[in-house]
mmCIF file of the protein (N, C-alpha, C, O) and its ligand, coordinates in Angstrom:
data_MODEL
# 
_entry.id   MODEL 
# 
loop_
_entity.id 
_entity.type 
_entity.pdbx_number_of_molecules 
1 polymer     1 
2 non-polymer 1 
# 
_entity_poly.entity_id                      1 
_entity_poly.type                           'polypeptide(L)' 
_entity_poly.nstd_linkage                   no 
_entity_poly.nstd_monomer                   no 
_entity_poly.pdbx_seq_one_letter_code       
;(UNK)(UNK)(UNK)(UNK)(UNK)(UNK)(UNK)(UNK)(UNK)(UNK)(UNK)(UNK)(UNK)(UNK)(UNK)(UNK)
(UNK)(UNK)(UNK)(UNK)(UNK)(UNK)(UNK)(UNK)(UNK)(UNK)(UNK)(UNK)(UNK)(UNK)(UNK)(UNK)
(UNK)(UNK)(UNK)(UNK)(UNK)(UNK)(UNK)(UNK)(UNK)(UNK)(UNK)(UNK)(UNK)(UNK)(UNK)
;
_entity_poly.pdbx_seq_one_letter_code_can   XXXXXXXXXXXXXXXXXXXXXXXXXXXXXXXXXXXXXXXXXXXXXXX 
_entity_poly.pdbx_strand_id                 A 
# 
loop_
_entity_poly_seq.entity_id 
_entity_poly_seq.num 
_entity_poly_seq.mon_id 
_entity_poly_seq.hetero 
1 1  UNK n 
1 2  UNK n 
1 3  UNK n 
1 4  UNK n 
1 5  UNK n 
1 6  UNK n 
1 7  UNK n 
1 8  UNK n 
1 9  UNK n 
1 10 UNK n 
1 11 UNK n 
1 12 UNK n 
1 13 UNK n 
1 14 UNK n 
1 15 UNK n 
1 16 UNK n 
1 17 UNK n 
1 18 UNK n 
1 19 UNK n 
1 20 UNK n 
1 21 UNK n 
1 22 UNK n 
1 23 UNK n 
1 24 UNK n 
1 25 UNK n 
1 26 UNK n 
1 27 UNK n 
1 28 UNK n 
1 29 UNK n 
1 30 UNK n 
1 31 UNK n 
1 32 UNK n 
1 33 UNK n 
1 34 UNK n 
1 35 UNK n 
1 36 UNK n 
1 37 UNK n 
1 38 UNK n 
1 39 UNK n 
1 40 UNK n 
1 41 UNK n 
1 42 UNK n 
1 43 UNK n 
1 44 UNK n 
1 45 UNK n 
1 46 UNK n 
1 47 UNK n 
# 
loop_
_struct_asym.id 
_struct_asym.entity_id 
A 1 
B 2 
# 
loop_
_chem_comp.id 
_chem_comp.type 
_chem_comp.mon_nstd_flag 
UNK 'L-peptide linking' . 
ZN  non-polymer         . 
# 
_pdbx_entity_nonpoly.entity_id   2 
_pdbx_entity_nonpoly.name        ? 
_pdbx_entity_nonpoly.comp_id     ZN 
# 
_pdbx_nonpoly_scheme.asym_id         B 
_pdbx_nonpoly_scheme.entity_id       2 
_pdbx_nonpoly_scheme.mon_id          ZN 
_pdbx_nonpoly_scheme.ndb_seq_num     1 
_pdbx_nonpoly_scheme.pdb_seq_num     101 
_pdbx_nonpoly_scheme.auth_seq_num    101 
_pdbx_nonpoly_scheme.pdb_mon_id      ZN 
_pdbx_nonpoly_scheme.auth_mon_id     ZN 
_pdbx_nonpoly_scheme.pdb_strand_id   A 
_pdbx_nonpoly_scheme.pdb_ins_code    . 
# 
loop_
_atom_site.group_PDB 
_atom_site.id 
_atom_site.type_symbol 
_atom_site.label_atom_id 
_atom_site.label_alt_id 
_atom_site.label_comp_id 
_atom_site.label_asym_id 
_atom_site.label_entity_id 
_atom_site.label_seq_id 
_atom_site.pdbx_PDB_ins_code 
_atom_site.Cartn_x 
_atom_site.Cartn_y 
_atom_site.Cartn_z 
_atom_site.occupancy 
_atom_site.B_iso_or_equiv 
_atom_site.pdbx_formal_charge 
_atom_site.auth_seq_id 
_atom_site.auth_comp_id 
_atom_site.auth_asym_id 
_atom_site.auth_atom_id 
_atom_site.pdbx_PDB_model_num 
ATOM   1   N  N  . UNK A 1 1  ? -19.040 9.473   -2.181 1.00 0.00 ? 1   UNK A N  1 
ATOM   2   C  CA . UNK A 1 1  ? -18.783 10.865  -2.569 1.00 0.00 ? 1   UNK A CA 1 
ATOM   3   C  C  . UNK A 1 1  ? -17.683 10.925  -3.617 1.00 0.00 ? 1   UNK A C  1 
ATOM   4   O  O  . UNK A 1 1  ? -16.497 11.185  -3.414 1.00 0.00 ? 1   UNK A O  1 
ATOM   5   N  N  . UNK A 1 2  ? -18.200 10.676  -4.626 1.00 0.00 ? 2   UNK A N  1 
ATOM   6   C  CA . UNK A 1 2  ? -16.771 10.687  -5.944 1.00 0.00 ? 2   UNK A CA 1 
ATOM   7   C  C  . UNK A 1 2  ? -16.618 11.949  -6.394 1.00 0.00 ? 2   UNK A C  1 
ATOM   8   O  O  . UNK A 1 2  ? -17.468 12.773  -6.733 1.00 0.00 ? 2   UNK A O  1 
ATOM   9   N  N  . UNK A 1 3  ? -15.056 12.030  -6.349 1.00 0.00 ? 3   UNK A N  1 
ATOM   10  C  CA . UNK A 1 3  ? -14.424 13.147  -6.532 1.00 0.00 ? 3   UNK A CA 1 
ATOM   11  C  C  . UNK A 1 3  ? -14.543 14.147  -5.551 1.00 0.00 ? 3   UNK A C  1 
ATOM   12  O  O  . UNK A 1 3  ? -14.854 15.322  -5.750 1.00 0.00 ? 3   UNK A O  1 
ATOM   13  N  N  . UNK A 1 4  ? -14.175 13.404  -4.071 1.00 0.00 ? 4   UNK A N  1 
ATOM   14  C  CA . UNK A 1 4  ? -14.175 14.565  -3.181 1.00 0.00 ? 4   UNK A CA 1 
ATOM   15  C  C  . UNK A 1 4  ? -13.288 13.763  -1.986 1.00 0.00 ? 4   UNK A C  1 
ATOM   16  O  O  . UNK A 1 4  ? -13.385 13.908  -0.768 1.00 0.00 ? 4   UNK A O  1 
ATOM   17  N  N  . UNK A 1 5  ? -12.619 13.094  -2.554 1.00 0.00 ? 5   UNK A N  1 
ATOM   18  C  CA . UNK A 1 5  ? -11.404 12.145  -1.918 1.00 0.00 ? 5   UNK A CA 1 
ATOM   19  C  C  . UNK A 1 5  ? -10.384 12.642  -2.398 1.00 0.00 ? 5   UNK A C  1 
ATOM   20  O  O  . UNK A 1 5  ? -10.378 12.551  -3.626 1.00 0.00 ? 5   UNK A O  1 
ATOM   21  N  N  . UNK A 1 6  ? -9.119  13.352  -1.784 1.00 0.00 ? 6   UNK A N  1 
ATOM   22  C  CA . UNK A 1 6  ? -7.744  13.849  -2.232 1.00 0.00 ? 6   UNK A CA 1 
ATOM   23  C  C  . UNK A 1 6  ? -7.306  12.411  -1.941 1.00 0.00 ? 6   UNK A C  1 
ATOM   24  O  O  . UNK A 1 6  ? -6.669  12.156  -2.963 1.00 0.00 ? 6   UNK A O  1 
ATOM   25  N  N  . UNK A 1 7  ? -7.271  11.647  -1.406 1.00 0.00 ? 7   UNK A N  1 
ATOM   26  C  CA . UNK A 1 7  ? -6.836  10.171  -0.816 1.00 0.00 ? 7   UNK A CA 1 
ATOM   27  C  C  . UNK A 1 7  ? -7.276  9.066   -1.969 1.00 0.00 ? 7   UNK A C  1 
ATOM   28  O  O  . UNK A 1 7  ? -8.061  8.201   -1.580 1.00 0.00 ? 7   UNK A O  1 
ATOM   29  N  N  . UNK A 1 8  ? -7.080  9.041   -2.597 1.00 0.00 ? 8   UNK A N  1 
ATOM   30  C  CA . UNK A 1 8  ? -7.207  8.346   -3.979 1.00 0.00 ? 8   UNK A CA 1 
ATOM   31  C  C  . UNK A 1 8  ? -6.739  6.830   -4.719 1.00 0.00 ? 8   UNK A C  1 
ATOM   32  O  O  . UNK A 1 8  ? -7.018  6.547   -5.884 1.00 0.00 ? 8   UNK A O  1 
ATOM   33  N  N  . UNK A 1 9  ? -6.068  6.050   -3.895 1.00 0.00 ? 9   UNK A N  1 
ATOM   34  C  CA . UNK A 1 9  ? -4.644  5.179   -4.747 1.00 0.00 ? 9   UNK A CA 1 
ATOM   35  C  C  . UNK A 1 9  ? -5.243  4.807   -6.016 1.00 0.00 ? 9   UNK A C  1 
ATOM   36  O  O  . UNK A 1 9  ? -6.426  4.553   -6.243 1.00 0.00 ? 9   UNK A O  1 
ATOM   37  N  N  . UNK A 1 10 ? -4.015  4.811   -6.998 1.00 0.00 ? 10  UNK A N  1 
ATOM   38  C  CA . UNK A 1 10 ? -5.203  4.328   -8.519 1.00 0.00 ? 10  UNK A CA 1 
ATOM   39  C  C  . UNK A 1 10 ? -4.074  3.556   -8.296 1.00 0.00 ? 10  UNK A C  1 
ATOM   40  O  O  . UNK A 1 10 ? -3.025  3.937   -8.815 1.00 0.00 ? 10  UNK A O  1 
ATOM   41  N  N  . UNK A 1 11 ? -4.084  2.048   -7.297 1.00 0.00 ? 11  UNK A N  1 
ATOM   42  C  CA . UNK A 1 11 ? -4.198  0.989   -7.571 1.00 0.00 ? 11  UNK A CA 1 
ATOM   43  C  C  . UNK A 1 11 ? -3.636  0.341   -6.359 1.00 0.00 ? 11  UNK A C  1 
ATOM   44  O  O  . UNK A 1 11 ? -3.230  1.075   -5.458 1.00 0.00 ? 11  UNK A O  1 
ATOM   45  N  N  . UNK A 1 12 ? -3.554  -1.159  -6.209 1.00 0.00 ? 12  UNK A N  1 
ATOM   46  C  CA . UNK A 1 12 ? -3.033  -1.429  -5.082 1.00 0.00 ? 12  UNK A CA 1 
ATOM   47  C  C  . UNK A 1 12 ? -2.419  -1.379  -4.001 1.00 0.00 ? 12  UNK A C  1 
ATOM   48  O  O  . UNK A 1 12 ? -1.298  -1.845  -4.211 1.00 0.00 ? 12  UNK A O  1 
ATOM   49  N  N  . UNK A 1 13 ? -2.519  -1.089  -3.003 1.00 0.00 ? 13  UNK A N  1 
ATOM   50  C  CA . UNK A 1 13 ? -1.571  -0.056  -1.984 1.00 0.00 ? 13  UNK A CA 1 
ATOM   51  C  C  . UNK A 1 13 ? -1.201  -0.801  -0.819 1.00 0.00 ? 13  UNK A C  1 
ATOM   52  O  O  . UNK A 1 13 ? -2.056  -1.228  -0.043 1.00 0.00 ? 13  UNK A O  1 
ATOM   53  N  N  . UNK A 1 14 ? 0.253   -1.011  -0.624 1.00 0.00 ? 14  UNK A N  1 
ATOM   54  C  CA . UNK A 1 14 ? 0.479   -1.508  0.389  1.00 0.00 ? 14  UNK A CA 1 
ATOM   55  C  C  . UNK A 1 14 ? 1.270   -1.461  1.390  1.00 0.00 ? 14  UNK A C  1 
ATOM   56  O  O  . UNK A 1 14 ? 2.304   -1.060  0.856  1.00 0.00 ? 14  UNK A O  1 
ATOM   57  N  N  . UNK A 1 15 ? 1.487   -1.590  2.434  1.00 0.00 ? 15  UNK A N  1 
ATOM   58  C  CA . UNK A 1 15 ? 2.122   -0.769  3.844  1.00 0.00 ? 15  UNK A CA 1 
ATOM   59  C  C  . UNK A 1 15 ? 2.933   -2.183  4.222  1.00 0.00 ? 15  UNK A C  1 
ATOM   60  O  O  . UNK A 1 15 ? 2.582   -3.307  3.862  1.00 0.00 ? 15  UNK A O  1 
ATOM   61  N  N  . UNK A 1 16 ? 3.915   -1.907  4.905  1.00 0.00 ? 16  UNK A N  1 
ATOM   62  C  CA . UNK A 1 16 ? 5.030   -2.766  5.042  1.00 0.00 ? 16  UNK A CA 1 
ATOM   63  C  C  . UNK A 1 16 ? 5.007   -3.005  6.754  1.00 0.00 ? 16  UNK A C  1 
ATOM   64  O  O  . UNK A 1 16 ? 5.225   -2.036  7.481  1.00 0.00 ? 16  UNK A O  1 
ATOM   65  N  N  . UNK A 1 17 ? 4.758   -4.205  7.273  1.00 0.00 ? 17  UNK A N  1 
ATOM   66  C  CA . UNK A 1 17 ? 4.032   -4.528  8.768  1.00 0.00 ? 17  UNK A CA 1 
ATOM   67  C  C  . UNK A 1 17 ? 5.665   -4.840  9.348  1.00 0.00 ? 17  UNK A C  1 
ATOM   68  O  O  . UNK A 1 17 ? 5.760   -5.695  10.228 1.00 0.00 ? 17  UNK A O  1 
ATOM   69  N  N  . UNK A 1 18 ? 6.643   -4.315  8.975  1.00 0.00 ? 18  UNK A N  1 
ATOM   70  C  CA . UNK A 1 18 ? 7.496   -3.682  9.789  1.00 0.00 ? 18  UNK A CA 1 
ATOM   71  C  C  . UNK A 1 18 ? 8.335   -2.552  10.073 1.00 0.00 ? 18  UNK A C  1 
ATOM   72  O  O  . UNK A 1 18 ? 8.878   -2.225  11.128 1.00 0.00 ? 18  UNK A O  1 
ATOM   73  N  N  . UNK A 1 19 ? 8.345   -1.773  8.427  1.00 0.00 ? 19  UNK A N  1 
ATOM   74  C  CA . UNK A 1 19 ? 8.953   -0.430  8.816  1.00 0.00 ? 19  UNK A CA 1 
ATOM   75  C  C  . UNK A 1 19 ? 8.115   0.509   8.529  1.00 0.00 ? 19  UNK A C  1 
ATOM   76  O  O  . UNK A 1 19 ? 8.446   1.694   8.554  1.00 0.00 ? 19  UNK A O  1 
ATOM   77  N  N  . UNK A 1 20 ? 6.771   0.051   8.183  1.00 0.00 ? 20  UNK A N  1 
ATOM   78  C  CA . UNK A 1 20 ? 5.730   0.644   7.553  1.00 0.00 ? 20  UNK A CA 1 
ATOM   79  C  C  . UNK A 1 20 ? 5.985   1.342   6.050  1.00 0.00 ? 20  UNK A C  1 
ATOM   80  O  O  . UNK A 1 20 ? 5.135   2.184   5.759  1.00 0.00 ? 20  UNK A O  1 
ATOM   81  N  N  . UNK A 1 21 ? 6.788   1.166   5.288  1.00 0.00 ? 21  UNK A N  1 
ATOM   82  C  CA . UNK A 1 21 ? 7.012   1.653   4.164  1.00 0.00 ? 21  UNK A CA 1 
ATOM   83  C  C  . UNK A 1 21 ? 5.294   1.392   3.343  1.00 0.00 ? 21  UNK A C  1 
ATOM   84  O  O  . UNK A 1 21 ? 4.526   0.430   3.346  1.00 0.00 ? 21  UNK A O  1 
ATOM   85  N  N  . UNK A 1 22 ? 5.250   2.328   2.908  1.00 0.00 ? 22  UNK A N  1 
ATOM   86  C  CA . UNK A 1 22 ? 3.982   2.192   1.777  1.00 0.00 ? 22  UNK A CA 1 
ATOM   87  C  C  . UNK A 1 22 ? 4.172   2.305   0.300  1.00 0.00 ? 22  UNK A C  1 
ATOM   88  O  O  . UNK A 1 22 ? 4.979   3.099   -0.182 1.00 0.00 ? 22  UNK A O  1 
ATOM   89  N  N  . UNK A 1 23 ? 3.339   1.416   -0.499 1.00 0.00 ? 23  UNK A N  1 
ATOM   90  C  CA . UNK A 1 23 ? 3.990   1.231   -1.742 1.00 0.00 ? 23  UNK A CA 1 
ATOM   91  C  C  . UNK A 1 23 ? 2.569   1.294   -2.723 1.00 0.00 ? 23  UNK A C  1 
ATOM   92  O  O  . UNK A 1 23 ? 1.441   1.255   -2.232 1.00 0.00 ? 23  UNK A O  1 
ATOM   93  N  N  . UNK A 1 24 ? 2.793   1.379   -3.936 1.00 0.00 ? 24  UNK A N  1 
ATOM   94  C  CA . UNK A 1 24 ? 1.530   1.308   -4.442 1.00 0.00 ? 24  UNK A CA 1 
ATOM   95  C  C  . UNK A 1 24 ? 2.504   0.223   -5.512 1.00 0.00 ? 24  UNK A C  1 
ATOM   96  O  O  . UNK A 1 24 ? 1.750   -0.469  -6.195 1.00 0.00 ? 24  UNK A O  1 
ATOM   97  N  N  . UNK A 1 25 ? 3.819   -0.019  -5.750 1.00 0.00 ? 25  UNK A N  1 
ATOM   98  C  CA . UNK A 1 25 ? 4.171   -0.628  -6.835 1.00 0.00 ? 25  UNK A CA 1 
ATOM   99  C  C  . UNK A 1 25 ? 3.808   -2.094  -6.406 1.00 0.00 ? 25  UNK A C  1 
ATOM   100 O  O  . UNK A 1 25 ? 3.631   -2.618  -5.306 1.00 0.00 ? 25  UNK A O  1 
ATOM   101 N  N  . UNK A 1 26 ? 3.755   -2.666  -8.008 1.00 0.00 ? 26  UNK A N  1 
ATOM   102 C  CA . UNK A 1 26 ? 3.230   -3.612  -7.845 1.00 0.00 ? 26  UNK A CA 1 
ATOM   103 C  C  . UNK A 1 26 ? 4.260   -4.905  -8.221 1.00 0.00 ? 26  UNK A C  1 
ATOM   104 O  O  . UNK A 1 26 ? 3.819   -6.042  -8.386 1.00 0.00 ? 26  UNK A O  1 
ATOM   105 N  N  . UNK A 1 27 ? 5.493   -4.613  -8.317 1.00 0.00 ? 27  UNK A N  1 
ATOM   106 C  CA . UNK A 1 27 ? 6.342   -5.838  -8.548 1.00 0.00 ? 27  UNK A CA 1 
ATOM   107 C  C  . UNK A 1 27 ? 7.353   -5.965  -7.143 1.00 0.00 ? 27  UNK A C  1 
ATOM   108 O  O  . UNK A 1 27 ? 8.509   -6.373  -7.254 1.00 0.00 ? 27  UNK A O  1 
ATOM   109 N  N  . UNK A 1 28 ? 6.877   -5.637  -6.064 1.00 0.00 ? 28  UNK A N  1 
ATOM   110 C  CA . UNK A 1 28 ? 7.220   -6.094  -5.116 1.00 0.00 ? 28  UNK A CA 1 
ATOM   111 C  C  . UNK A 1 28 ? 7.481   -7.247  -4.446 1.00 0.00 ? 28  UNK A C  1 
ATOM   112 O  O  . UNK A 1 28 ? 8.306   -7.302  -3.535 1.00 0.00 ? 28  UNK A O  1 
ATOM   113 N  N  . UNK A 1 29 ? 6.823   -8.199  -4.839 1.00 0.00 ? 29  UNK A N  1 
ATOM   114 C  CA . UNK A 1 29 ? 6.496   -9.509  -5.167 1.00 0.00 ? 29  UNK A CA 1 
ATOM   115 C  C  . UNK A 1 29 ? 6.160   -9.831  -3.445 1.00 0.00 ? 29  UNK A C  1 
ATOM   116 O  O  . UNK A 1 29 ? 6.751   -10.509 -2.605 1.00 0.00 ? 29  UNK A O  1 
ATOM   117 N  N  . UNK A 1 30 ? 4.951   -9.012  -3.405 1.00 0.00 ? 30  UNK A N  1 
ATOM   118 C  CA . UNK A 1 30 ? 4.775   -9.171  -1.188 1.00 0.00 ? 30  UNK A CA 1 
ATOM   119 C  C  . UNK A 1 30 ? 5.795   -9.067  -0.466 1.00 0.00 ? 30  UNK A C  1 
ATOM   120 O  O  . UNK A 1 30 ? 5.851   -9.627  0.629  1.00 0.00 ? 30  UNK A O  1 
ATOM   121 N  N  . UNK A 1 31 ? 6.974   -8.187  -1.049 1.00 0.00 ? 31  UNK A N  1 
ATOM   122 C  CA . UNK A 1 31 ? 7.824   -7.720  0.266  1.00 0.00 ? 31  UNK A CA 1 
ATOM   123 C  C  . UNK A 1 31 ? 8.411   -6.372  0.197  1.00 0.00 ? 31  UNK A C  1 
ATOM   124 O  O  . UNK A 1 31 ? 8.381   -5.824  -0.905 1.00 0.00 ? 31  UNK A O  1 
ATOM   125 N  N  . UNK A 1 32 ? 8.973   -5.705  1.251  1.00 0.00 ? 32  UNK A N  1 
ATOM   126 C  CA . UNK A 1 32 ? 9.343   -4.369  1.397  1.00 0.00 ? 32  UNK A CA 1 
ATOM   127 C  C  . UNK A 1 32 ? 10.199  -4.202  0.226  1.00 0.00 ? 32  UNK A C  1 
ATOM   128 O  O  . UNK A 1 32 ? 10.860  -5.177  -0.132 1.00 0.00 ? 32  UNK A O  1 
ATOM   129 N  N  . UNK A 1 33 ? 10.287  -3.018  -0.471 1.00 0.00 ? 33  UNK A N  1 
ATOM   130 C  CA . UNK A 1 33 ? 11.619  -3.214  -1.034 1.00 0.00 ? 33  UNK A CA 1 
ATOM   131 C  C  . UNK A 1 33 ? 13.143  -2.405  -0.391 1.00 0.00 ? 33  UNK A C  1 
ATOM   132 O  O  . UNK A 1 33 ? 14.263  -2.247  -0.878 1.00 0.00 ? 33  UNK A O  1 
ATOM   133 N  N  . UNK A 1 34 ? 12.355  -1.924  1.260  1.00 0.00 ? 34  UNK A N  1 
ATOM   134 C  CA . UNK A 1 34 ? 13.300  -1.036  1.688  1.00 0.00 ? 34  UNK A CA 1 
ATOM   135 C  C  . UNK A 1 34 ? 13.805  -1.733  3.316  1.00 0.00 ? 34  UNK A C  1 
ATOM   136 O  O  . UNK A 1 34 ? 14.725  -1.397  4.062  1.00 0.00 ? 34  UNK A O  1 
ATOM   137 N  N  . UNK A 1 35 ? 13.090  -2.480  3.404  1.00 0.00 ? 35  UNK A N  1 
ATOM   138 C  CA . UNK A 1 35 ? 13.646  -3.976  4.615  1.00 0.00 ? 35  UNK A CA 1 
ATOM   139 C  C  . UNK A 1 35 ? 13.940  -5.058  4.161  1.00 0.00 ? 35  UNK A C  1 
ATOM   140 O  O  . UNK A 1 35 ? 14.981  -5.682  4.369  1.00 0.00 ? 35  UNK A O  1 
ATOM   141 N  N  . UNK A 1 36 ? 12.509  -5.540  3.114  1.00 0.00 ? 36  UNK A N  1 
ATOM   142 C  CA . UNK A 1 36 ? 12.662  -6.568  2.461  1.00 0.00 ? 36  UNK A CA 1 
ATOM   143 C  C  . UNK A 1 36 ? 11.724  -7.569  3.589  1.00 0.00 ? 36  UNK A C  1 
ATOM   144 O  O  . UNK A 1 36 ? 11.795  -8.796  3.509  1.00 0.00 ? 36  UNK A O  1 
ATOM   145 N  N  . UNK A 1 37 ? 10.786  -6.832  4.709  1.00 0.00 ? 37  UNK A N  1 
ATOM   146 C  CA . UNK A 1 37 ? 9.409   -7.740  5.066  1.00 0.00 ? 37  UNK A CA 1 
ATOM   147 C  C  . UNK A 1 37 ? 8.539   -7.556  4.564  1.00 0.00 ? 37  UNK A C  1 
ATOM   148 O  O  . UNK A 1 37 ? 8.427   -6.551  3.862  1.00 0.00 ? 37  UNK A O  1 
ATOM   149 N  N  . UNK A 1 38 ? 7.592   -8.416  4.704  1.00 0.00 ? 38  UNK A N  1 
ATOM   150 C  CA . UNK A 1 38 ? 5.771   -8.535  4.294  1.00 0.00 ? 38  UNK A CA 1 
ATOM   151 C  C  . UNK A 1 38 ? 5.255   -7.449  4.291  1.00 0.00 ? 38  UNK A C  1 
ATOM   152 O  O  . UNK A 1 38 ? 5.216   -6.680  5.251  1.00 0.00 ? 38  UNK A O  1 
ATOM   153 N  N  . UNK A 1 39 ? 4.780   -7.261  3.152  1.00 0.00 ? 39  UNK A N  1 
ATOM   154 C  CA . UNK A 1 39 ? 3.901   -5.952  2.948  1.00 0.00 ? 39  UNK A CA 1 
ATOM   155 C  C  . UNK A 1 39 ? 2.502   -6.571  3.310  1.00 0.00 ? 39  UNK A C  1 
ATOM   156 O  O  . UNK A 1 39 ? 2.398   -7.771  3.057  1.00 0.00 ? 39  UNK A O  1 
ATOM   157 N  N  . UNK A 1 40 ? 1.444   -5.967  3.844  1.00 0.00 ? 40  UNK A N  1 
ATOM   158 C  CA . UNK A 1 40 ? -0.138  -6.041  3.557  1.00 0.00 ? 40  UNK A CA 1 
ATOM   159 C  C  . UNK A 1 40 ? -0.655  -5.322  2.382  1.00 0.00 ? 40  UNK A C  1 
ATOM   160 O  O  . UNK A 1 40 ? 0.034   -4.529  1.740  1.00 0.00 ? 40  UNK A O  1 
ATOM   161 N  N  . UNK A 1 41 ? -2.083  -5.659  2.063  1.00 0.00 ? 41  UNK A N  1 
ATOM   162 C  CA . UNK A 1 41 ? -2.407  -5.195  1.054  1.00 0.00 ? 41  UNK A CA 1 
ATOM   163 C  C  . UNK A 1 41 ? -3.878  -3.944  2.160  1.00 0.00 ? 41  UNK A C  1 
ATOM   164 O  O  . UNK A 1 41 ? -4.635  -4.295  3.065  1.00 0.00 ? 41  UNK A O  1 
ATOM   165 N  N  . UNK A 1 42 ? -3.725  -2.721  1.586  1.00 0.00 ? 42  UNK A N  1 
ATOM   166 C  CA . UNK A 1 42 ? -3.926  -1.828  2.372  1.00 0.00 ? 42  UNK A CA 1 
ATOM   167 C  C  . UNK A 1 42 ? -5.641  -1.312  1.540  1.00 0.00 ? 42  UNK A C  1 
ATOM   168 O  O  . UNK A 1 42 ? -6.443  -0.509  2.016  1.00 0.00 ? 42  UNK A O  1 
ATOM   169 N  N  . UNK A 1 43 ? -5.770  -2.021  0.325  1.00 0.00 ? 43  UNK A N  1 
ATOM   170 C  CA . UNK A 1 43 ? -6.845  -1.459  -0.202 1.00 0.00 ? 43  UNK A CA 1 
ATOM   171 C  C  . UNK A 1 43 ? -8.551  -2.035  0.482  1.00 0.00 ? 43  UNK A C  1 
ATOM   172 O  O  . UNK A 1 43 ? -9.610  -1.650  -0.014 1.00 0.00 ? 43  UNK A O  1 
ATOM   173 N  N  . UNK A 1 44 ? -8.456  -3.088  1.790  1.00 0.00 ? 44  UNK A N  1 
ATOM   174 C  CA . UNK A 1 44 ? -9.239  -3.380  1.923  1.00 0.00 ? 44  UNK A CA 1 
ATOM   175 C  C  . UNK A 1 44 ? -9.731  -2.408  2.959  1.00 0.00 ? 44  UNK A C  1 
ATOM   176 O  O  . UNK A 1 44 ? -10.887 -2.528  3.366  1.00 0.00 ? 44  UNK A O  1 
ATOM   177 N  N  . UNK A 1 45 ? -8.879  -1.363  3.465  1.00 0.00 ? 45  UNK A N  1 
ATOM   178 C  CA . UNK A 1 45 ? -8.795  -1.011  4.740  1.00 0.00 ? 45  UNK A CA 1 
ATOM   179 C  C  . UNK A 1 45 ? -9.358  0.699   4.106  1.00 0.00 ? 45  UNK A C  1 
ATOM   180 O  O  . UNK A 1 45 ? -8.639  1.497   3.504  1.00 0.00 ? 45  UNK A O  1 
ATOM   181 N  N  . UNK A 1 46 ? -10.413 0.835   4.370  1.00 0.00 ? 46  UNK A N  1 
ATOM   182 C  CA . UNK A 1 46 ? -10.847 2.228   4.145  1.00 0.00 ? 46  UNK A CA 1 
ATOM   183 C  C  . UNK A 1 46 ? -12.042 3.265   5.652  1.00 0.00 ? 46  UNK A C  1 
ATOM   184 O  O  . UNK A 1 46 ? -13.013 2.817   6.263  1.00 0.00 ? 46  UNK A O  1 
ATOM   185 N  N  . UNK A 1 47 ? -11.644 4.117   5.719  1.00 0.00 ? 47  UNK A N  1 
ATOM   186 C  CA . UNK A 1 47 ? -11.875 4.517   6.524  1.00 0.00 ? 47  UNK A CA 1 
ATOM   187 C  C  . UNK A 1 47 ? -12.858 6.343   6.618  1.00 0.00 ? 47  UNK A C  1 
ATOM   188 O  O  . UNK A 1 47 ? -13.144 6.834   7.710  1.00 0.00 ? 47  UNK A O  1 
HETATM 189 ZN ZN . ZN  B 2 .  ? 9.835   -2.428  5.295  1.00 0.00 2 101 ZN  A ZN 1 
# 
């Protein structure tokens, strides 16, 4: 259904698997930048 998603990321999106911070930036270099743990990459996960 394109263009009927408000839920959108225009581009990599990723959630932080300990404080849950979510990020779409991409020089994070795979870690929080607000704990500083492992981010996942969240774009595989659609629902
Ligand atoms: Zn974090």
């Amino acid at each position: 259904m394109p263009g009927t998603d408000p839920y959108e990321p225009t581009g990599p999106y990723y959630e932080c698997i300990s404080c849950c911070e979510r990020t779409t930036a991409s020089d994070h270099n795979g870690f929080c930048s607000s704990c500083g743990g492992r981010v996942r990459n969240l774009a595989v996960a659609r629902e």
